[in-house]
Every structure is written in C-alpha cells, then in structure tokens.
VOKOLKE-121053 format. One record per residue (C-alpha): residue number from 1; residue in three letters; chain; x, y, z. Coordinates in nm, 3 decimals. Layout:
- NUM | ALA | A | X | Y | Z
...
// end
This chain:
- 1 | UNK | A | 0.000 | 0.000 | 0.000
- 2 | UNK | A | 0.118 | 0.366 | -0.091
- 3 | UNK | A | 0.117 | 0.635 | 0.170
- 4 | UNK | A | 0.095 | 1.010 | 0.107
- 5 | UNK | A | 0.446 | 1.215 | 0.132
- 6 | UNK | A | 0.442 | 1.504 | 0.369
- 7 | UNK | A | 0.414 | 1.721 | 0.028
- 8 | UNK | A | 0.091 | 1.550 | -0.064
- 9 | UNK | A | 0.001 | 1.550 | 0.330
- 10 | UNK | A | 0.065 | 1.977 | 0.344
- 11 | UNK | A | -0.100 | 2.015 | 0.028
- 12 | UNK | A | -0.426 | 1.852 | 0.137
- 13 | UNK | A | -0.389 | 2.065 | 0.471
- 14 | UNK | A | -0.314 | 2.392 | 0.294
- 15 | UNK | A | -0.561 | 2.343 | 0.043
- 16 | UNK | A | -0.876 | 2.261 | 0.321
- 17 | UNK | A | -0.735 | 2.499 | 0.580
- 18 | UNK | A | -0.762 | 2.832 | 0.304
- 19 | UNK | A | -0.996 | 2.730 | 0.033
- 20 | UNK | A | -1.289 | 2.479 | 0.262
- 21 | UNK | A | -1.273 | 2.610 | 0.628
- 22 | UNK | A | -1.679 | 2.552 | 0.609
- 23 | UNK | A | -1.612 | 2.221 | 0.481
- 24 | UNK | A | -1.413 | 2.119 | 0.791
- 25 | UNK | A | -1.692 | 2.279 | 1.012
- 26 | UNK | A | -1.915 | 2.059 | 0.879
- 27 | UNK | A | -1.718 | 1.746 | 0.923
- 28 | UNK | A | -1.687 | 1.870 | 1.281
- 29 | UNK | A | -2.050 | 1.902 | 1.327
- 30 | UNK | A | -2.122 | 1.595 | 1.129
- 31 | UNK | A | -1.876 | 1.316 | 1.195
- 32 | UNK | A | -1.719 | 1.458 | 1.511
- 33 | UNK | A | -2.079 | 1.470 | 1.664
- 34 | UNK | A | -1.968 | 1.851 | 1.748
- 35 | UNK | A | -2.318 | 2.088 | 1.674
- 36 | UNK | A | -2.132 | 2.390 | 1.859
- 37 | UNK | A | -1.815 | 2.395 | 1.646
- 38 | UNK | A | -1.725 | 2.747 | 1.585
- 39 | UNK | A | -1.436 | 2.656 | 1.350
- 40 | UNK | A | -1.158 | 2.421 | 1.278
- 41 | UNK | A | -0.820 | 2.413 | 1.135
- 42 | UNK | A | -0.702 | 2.044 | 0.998
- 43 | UNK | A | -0.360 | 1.993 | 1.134
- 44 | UNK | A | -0.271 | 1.677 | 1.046
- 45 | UNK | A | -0.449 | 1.391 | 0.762
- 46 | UNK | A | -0.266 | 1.078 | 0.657
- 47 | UNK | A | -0.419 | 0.722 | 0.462
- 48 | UNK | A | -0.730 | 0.732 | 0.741
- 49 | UNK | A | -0.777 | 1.029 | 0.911
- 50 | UNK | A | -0.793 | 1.379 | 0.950
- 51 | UNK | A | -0.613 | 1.541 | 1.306
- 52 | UNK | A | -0.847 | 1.862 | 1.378
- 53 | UNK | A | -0.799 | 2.155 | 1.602
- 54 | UNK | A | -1.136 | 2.277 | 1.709
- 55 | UNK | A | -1.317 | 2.597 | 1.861
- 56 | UNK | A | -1.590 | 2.503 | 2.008
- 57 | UNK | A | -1.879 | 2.661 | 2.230
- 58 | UNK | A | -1.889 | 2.546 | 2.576
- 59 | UNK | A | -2.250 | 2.435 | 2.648
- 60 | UNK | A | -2.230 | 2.491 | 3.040
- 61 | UNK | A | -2.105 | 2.919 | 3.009
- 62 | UNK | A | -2.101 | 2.969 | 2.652
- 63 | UNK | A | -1.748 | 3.057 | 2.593
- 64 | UNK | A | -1.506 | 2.907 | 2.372
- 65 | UNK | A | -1.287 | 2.615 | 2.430
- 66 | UNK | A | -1.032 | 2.452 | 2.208
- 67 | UNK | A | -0.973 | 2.075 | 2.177
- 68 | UNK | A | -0.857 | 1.852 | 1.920
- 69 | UNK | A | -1.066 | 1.581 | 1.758
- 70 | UNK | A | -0.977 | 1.265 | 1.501
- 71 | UNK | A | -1.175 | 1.221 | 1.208
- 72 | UNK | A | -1.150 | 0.875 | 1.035
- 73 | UNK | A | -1.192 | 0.918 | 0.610
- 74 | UNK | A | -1.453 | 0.692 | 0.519
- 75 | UNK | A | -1.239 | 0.500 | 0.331
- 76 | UNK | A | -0.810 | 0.436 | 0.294
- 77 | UNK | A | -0.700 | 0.743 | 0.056
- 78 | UNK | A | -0.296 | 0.691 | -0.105
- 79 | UNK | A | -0.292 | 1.002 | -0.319
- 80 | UNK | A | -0.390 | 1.359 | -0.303
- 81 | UNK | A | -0.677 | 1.253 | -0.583
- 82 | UNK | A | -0.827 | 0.957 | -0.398
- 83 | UNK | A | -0.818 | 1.226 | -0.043
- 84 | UNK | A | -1.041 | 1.496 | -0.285
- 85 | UNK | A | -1.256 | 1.208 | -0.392
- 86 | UNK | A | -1.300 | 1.095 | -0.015
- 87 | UNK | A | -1.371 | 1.453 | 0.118
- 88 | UNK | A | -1.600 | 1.568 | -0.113
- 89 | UNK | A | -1.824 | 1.250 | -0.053
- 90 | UNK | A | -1.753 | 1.312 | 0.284
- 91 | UNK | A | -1.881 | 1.665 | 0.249
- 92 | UNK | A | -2.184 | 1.571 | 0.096
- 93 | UNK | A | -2.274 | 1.306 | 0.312
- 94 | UNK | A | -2.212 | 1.583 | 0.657
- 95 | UNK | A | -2.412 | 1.807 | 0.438
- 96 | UNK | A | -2.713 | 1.633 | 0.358
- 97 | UNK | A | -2.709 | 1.465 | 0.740
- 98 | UNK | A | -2.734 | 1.839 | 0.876
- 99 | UNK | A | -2.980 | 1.974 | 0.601
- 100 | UNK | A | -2.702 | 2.244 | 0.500
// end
C-alpha cells in the first residue's frame, strides 16, 4: 500500500485549511458529533484520518474552548486525488445529514 508524502500531506492541509474552512466545520458538526463547532483548522491527515484543532462553544457558560478531535476518512485514501474524492463524498454526506 502507498502512503501520502508530507508534500501531498501539506498540500491537502493547505488546500482545506484556506480554500474549505466551512467544509471542515461541517465534518466537525457531522462526523465529530460537534453541533457547537465554531471553527476548525485540519492539522494533520494521513491514509485514514484527519487530526483537527477545534473551537468550540462550551454548552455549560457559553465561551469558547479549544480541543482537538480525530476524524477517520470513510475510506483508505494513497494520493492527493483519492483524499479529494473521499472529502467531497464526505462533504456531501455531513451536508445532507445536517440539512445544509
């Protein structure tokens, strides 16, 4: 099996982190189970998951807290095309769960 380089691996991050931040939100609200995300910034993604720092609102006072959250693809990705594939049906799939 083929694993992403740490190019392919900073691309993915750069590219979801600048161009999809609402995208990540919604696979924090979605598969992370988080509803009170206020954003997220993808730190980390290899062959099976995504590493996410979080924002999120703190049900018991309202403020904001930060913690980071793991969020397994749906399926093994070994290049930066199979990763697009993966998020965008991802994506979709967070999106029509929530009713975006």
């Amino acid at each position: 099996m083929n694993k992403l380089s740490q190019d392919e691996k900073n691309e993915i991050i750069a590219h979801m982190n600048s161009d999809h931040p609402d995208t990540v939100l919604l696979y924090l609200r979605h598969f992370a189970n988080l509803p009170l995300s206020e954003s997220g910034v993808v730190e980390d993604v290899d062959e099976i998951e995504m590493k996410i720092a979080v924002t999120i609102r703190d049900k018991s006072d309202g403020g904001l807290k930060s913690v980071d959250v793991v969020i397994p693809l749906i399926r093994r990705v070994e290049t930066v095309k199979e990763a697009e594939h993966v998020m965008v049906e991802m994506f979709f799939e967070a999106k029509r769960a929530l009713a975006v």
